[in-house]
N, C-alpha and C positions, 0 to 999 in steps of 0.2 A: 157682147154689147151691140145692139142694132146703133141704125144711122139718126134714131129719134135720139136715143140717147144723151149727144151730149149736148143738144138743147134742153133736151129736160134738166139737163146738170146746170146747165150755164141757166136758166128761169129758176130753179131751187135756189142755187147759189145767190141770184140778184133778189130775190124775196127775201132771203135771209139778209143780205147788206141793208136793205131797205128796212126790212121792221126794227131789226135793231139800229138804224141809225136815226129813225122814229122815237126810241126809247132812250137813247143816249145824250145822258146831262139831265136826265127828266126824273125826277121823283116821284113817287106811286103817285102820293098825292097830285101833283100836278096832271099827270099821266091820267088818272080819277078825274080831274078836271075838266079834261080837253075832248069832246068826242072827236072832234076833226083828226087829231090824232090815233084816238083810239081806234076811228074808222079805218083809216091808211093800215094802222098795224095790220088788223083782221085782213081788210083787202092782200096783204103780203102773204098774209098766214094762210088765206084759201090759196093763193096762186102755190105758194110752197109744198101745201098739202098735196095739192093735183094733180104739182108735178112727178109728186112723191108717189100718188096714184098710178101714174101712167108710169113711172119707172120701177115701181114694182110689179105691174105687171109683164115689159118687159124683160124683166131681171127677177122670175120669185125668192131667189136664194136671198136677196140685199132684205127683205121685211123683216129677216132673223139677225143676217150679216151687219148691217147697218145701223150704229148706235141713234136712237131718237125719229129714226124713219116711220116706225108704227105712230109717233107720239106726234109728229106733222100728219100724218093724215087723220090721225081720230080728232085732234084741233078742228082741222078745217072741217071734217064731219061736225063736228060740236057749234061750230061758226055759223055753218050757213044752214044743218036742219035743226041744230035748238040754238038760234039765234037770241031767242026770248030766255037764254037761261045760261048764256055765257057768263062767266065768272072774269071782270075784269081783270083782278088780283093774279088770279090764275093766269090769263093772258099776257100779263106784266111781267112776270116772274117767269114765265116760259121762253119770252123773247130774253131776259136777260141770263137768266142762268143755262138752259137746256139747247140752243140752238148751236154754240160754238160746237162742241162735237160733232153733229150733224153736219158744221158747213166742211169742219176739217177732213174727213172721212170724203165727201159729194165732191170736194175738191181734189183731193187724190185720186177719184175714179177719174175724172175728168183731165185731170192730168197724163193717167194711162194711157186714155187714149189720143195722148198726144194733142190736147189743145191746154190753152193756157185759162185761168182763170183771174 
């Protein structure tokens, strides 16, 4: 693990606190409601992706290793170059069901190397 690393860990980790706690007590519908919301989520979900970006490519082995690592960065691919074709439902449903694994895993590396999360 290089010295970028576990700021990429520690920005993955704070995107994931952050969208999901955008989505928390919120029902689709409401969730469907709210773009200010909806916007922050995405905003979280690019930063997570990127960082997911830039930590796979210090690390290629984590793209296979890492449960939901592919599925944040094709997100934030999906986010900001088909912006016009994101599927809110889909976005909703990702931040609540598919991100826990990812933070558990990003926080064990980060751990390793001896910082706290």
């Amino acid at each position: 693990m290089t010295d970028r690393s576990p700021k990429l860990l520690v920005d993955a980790l704070g995107a994931i606190d952050l969208a999901r706690g955008f989505v928390a007590n919120c029902s689709l519908a409401g969730y469907l409601e709210d773009k200010m919301r909806r916007s922050a989520v995405e905003r979280q979900l690019e930063i997570l992706g990127e960082a997911c970006v830039r930590l796979s490519r210090l690390e290629p082995s984590w793209i296979d290793s890492v449960p939901n690592l592919k599925l944040a960065i094709d997100l934030r691919n999906r986010i900001i170059h088909g912006y016009d074709s994101v599927d809110d439902e889909i976005v909703y449903w990702t931040v609540i069901d598919d991100l826990e694994p990812l933070k558990a895993v990003l926080g064990k590396l980060l751990s390793a190397r001896g910082w706290l999360t």
